[in-house]
Structures are given as structure tokens and as C-alpha cells.
N, C-alpha and C positions, 0 to 999 in steps of 0.2 A: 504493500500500500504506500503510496508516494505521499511525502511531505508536501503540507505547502507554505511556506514563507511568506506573511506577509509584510513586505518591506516597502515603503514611497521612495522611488527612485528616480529619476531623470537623467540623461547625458545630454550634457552640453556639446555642442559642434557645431560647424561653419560651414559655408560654402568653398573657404579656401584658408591656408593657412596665414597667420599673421592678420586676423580676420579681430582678435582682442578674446579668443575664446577665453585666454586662463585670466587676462584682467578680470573679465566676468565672471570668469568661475570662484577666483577670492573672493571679488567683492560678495558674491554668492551668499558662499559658505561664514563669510564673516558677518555677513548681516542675519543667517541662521542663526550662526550660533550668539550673539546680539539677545537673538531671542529666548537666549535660552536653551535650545534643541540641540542633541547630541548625531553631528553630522560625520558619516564616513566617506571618505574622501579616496577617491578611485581615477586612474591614468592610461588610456587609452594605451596599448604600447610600448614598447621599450623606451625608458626615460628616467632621469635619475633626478633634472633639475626642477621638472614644475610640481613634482611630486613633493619635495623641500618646501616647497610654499604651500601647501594644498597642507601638507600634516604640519605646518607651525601655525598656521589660521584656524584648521578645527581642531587643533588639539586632540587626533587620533590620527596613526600612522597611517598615511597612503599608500594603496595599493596596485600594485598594476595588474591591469588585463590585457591579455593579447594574443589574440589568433592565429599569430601566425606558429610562435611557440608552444603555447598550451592549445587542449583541443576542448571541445564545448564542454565536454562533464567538468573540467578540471576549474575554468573559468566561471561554470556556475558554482561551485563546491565552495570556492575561493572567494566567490561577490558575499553570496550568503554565509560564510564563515566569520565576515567581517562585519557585514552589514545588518545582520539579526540581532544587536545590541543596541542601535544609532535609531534616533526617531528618522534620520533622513539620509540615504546613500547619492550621490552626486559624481558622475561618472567625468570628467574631463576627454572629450576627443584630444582628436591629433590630426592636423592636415584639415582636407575637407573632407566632411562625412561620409561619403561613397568612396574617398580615393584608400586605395588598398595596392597588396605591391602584381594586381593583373587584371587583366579585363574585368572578370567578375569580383574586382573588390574585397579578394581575399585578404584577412589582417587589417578591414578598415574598422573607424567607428561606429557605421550601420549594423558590419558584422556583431562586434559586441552590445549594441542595444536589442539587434534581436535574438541572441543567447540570452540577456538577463530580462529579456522584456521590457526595454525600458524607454518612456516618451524622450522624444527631443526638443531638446531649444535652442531654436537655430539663433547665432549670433552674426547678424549682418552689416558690415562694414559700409556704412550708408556713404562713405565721401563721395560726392558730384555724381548724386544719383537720385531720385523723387520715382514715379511712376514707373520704372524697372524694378524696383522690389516686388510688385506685385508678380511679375514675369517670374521673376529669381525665387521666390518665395512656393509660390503654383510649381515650376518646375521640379524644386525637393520636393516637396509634397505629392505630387504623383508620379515619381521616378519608380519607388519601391512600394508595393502594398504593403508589404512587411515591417515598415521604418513609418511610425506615426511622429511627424510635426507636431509637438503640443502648441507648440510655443514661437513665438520670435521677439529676437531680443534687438530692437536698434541701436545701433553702437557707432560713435565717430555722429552724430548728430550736430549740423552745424547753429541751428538758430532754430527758436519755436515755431517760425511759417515753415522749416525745411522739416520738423517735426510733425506739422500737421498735417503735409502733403503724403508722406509718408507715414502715418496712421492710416489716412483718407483712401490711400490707394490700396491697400491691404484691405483696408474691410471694402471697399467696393467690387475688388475681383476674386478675395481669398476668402477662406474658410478657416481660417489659423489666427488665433488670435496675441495680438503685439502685449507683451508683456513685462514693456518696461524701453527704455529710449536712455543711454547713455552720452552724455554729452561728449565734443571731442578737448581735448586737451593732454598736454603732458603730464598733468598732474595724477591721470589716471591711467600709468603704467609703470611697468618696473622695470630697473634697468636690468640691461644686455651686456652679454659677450661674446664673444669667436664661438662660443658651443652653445648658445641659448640664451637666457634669462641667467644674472648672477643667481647661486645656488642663497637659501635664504640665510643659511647659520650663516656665512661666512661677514653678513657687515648690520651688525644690528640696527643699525641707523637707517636703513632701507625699510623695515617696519612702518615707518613712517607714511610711506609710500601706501602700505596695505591699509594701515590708517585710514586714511583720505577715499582710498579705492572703498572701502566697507563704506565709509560713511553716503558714498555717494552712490553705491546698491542700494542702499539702504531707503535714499531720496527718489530714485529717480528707475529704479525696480518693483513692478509689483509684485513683493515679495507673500504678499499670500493668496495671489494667484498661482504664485510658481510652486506654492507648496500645495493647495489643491491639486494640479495638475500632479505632482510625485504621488499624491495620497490616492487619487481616482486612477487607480490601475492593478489589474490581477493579482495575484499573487504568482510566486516560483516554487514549479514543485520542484521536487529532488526526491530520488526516490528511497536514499540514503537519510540517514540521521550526522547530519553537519557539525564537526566538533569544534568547536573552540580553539582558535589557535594557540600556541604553547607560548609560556611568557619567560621572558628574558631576562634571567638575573645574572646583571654583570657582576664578576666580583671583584671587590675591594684587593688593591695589594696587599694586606696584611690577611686574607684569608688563602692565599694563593699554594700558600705552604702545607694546607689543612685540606686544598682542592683532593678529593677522592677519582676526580676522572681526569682525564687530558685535559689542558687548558690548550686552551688556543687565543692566540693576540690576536685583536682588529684592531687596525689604526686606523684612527678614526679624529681626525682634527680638520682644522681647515684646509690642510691642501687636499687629505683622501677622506671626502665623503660619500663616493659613489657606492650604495649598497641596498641589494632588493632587501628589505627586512626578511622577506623567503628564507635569503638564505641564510641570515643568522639564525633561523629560526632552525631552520635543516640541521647546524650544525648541532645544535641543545638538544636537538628530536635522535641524531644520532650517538650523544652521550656528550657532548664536548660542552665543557666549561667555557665560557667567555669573559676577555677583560680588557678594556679599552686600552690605549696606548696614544702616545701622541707623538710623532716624529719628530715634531716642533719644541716641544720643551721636556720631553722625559732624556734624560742623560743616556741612559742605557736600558735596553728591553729586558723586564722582568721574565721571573721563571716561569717559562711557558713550554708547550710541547709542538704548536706549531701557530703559524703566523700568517694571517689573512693582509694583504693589502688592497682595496680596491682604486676604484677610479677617482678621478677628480682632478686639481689642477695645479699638480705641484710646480709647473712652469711659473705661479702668480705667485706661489710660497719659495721658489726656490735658492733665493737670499737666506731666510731663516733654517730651511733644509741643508743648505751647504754649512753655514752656522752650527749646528750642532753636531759637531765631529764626531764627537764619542758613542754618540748613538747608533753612527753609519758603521763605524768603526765596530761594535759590538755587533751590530747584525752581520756585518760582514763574515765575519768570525763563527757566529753561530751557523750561519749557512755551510761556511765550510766544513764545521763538523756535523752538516749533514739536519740540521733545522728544517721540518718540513714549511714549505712558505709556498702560498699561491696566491701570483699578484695578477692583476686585471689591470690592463693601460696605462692608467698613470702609477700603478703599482710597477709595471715594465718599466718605463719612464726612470724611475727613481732606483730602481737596483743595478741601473748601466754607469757607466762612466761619468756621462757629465749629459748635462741640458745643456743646449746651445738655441737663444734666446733672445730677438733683439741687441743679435751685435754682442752679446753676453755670454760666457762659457760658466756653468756653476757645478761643483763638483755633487755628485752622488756619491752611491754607496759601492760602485765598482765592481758588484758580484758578478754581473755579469758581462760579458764581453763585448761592447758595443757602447755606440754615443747615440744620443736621441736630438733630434733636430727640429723646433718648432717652425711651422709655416703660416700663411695667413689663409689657404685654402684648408677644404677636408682631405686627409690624405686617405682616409675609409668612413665609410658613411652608411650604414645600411644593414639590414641583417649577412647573418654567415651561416653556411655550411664547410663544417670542419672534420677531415676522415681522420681519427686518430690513429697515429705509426707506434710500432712495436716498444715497450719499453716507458711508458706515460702511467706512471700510476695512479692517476688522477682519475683514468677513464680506460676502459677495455680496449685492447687494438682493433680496428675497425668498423667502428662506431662512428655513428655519424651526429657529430653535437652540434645543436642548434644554438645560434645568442646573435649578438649586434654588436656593431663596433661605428664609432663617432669620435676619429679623433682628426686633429691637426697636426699632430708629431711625426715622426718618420726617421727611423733605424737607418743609421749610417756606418759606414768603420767598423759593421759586423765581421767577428772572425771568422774565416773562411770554414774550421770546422766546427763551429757551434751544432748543436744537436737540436733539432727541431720536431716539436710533438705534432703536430699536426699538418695536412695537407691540404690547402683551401682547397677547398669546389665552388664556394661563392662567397665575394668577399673580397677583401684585400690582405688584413693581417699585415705580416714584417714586411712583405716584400713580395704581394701579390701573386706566391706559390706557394708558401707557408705560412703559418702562424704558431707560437709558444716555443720557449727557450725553457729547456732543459739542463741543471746543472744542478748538482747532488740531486737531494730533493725539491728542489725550485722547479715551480713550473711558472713561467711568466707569461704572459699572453695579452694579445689586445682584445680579445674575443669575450665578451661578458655572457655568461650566462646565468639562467632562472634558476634558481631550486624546481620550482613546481613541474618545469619544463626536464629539469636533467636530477631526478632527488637521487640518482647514486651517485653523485660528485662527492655529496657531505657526509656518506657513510666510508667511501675511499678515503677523503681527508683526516677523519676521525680517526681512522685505523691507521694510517700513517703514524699522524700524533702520536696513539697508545707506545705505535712499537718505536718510536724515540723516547719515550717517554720508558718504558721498559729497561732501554739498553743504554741509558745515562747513568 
């Protein structure tokens, strides 16, 4: 007998990207929870940075869905695991709503509204346009029977006559009703960088920003309309009993000693904050203790049995990275006797020789053999398919691992016989044949993958850890 979930949900999305979805989506959620309402907060797709904003505004960690990685049970198991606690779940697209990575829109945001069942609110970038919204608006609304329009949101609004042409033309040709008009200005967006939107931890003073953004959902959103709309919609069966996801206690350095299972490091400061919560999660589900670390000002890495580094932007940190010696100096060390450690991108980035950087050379950790070179282009952008080669015991040989890679860096002065895990099929990686560097235990990679999508990585990892942990 199938469960049924009843959750108010909605996914925000656009006609095209850079359309103001995720402005919208904070102000959203901050003018929710404003009201009080305990909002979970969800991410169209692989993405690490609008997701940082989306969990420091409701105050519960964001989660991603994505089709092209996970497959529909896994995506609904995942919405409802998180969202059966939250008076309101709130989906973030990506791109524009139908665009997906093939003709039929596979991996888009439609895709994930009609796995969770969930209305849309189109966000429409109105600059130097009046009676074409009705067109734009008509045309998403009968594209897909499957994908219901609740809503539309005017966004980039230049004057109240340019506001009422466009209301006027909406209810005269549409059937969708306009549910809120955001005005244009800079005040209501957050700043950018070479990969996206700055990530949220990394400049408090940017808050400010979400500030302003909420208060002006708040004004100029019909916020409970948009909550009726979440509320007047089916329920999710599952035919499964949905478990609660497992919670994460970091430990303190002074319990580290008393740890009864493997510990494992995550650094986790400003430069590397790229990480699915999945996968910390994966790692607790498969036995491993967790303790935060910080590249930037811990002197040397506590006792641990192995070492997570992920993504992020140690190019912007890499003054205070090169700065703290003894710490690179110590991991260095520990790799060599053999430290399990698997780093993601900017995790690669920081275990090679050096960042070269705006004219800048900054020293890393040197473990492995190679310099990283920033550019102003994407040097990989997009998901990957990666066949793993014999010898990776991260992952079975010949396996074919799914994830995504978004970076602007690029492998230089690699030694000719470095050992390489992986062999791209799609993708770019090091060097547009390969991807992950192999050395002791290290595996490096640009390639980020899911838990939910790959969960034997964190029972490999773990068992790694124990049996250093064993033979110390």
C-alpha cells in the first residue's frame, strides 16, 4: 500500500537562465520564513553555490535534485525525506525550464516538477517587453501537459504603467495568474563571480543584500497567493516508508582520541566549501566519524584516519593557503605515509605544486605532481562520464561514475608518468582523456560526484580509513 505525502510545494523557473530565478527564490523563502513557516529548500541540478544561499535564508540545509544523476525513485525518496518536516518545500530551477542536456529535456527543471509533482512559477525577465509576455507566458503553459504554470512572477519591472501593461496583457490572453511584479534595480541581486553567484559563508556583509531582497518579496510578492498555490496540490505517494535523514555530529578535537570508529577530516572553511550534504551524510551512514578542519588557520591536521577535501575557491584564498606552511607541510607528510584523502577540484587545485593566478604563483601542498593554472574561460563545464582503470580504490574497475565538473583551472607541468584513475567518455577532466590523480592513497579529481547517485564511494572510503586506521 503506497504512502502518501502531503507536502505544498512549488518550483521556481524561467524561460531562460539569468532570468532572476534564485533573486526570487531568497526573497521567496525569506519572506516565508518572515512568516514564521519552516521552508525546505531544494536545487535543480548539480550546484554547490545557490544552494549556500537557499540553506543560510531558511535555515535548513539545501538539497539537490537531479535527473540526470539520480533516477525518479531516488529523487522522490530524497524531496520527501527532507520535505515531510517543512510547512513548505520550494524547488529552485536551473536554466530555463524545458532546457535539459537533449531534445527531450532530459535532466531539466520540468523533469523534476513532474517526478515531485510540483506547480510552477515562472519568473519573467520583463526588460523592453509589454504584450509579448502574454505570447511567452501561453507558450510555457501549453508546451507540456505535464508541467502546470501556477504562477508568474514579473521580475526587472520598469515603472507602474510598464507594470500594468503587463498584468493587463496576461489576464487578457492567459489563464495563469501574475503573482507578484518585482521591480528592476541592483539592489535586488547578489553579487557574482567566474563560477556563479559569491558562495554565501564566505562575506557576511553580503547578507545585506538578502536583506533588502526579502524585504522586497515581501512588498511586492503575493506571498499568500504563492502559498495557496504550494498548498492546493496532491499529495506524493511513495510506496516505501521514507526515513529521516541521518544527522551529523561533528566532533570536537578533544573527543577525537575517544572516536571509536574512523574519523575522517572535511575541510571545510572559506576556500573549500563545495559539498553535497549526501555525502557527509554517506560517510556517518557508512561508520565514519566527522571533524571539521580548516586549511586557513588550523596549524596542522588533527588525528584522523582519512581526509575529504572538496571544491571551492582556493584561487581567492590562496595568499592565506600559501601562508600557512605547516599545515601543507603536515598533510604533505601524512599522504606520504599513505593518508587516505579524496579531493574534488579545488581539492586537486591545492594538493599540486602551486596556483598560478593573475600574474601570481602561490605555493600549495606539493603532493602531487603538477601546477594548476587559472583562466578566465570554463576549462570543463558540464556533467561527466568517467570509466574507472584498474587499481582506484575509491570505485570498482570498470565502472562507469556519473558527476559534473565546473571549473576555470587547468593542469599544467603534469609528470609525464603520473597514474590516472579514470578515463573520460564525457567531459573534460585533466586533460580531456582523463580524469583523477592517483598517488598513495590520494585520489584527486575534478569530477564531483552524488552520494545518492554513487553511495558505494563512502563505504570504499570508510574502509580505506578503518584499515589506516588499523595499521598506525
Amino acid at each position: 500500500m503506497a504512502n502518501t505525502y502531503n507536502i505544498p510545494r512549488l518550483l521556481v523557473a524561467a524561460p531562460r537562465g539569468w532570468s532572476g530565478k534564485t533573486t526570487v527564490t531568497v526573497g521567496l523563502i525569506a519572506a516565508l520564513t518572515a512568516r514564521g513557516l519552516k521552508v525546505q529548500p531544494f536545487k535543480k541540478g548539480p550546484d554547490f553555490i545557490d544552494p549556500s544561499w537557499l540553506t543560510k535564508v531558511a535555515g535548513r540545509t539545501c538539497r539537490n535534485l537531479d535527473s540526470y544523476l539520480m533516477d525518479r525513485t531516488a529523487i522522490r525518496r530524497s524531496f520527501i525525506r527532507h520535505a515531510k518536516t517543512a510547512d513548505i518545500a520550494v524547488v529552485e530551477g536551473a536554466m530555463g525550464l524545458f532546457d535539459g542536456v537533449d531534445l527531450a529535456g532530459s535532466g531539466s527543471a520540468a523533469e523534476i516538477a513532474k517526478i515531485v509533482r510540483a506547480p510552477v512559477l515562472l519568473v519573467i525577465d520583463c526588460t523592453r517587453m509589454t504584450r509579448s509576455v502574454a505570447a511567452l507566458v501561453n507558450g510555457f503553459a501549453n508546451f507540456d501537459s505535464g508541467v502546470k504554470i501556477g504562477g508568474v512572477i514579473l521580475n526587472k519591472v520598469a515603472r507602474s504603467r510598464h507594470e500594468k501593461m503587463l498584468r493587463a496583457s496576461i489576464a487578457e490572453y492567459c489563464h495563469v495568474p501574475v503573482l507578484g511584479a518585482m521591480p528592476k534595480g541592483t539592489q535586488f541581486t547578489i553579487p557574482d563571480r567566474h563560477l556563479g553567484l559569491i558562495p554565501a559563508h564566505e562575506n557576511e556583509s553580503l547578507m545585506e543584500a538578502v536583506r533588502q531582497i526579502g524585504e522586497a518579496a515581501a512588498k511586492y510578492l503575493d506571498i499568500d497567493g504563492i502559498i495557496n498555490l504550494a498548498a492546493d496540490w496532491p499529495g506524493i505517494e511513495e510506496d516505501t516508508v521514507v526515513t529521516d535523514p541521518v544527522e551529523i555530529k561533528w566532533l570536537a578535537p578533544h573527543e577525537l582520541p575517544a572516536a571509536k570508529g574512523p574519523v575522517v577530516g572535511v575541510i571545510r572553511d572559506r576556500s573549500f566549501s563545495f559539498y553535497y550534504p549526501e555525502n557527509l551524510e554517506a560517510l556517518v551512514e557508512a561508520g565514519a566519524q566527522l571533524v571539521e578542519i580548516s586549511a586557513i588557520s588550523d596549524q596542522h591536521l588533527p588525528p584522523i584516519d582519512g581526509l575529504y577535501i572538496g571544491g571551492g575557491f582556493p584561487e581567492v584564498l590562496a595568499p592565506e593557503l600559501e601562508a600557512n606552511v605547516s599545515f601543507r607541510q603536515h598533510l604533505r607528510e601524512q599522504i606520504e605515509k599513505g593518508l587516505p584523502v579524496y579531493a574534488e577540484c579545488g581539492g586537486l587545485m591545492y594538493l599540486g605544486r602551486h596556483i598560478h593566478w593573475e600574474d601570481k604563483s602561490y605555493a600549495m601542498v606539493g603532493a602531487l605532481p603538477l601546477e594548476v593554472e587559472m583562466l578566465k574561460k570554463p576549462q570543463g563545464h558540464g556533467y561527466m562520464h568517467l570509466e574507472v582503470l584498474p587499481g582506484t580504490p575509491y570505485f570498482p574497475p570498470g565502472k562507469i561514475v556519473k558527476g559534473h565538473e565546473f571549473h576555470n583551472s587547468r593542469v599544467i607541468d603534469l609528470a609525464p608518468d603520473c597514474d590516472f584513475a579514470f578515463r573520460v567518455l564525457r567531459g573534460h577532466g585533466i586533460n580531456g582523456e582523463f580524469d583523477g590523480i592517483r598517488h598513495k592513497n590520494v585520489l584527486a579529481l575534478y569530477n564531483h560526484i552524488h552520494a545518492v547517485a554513487e553511495p558505494e564511494w563512502a563505504h570504499r572510503f570508510v574502509n580505506l580509513a578503518k584499515n589506516w586506521r588499523r595499521g598506525k
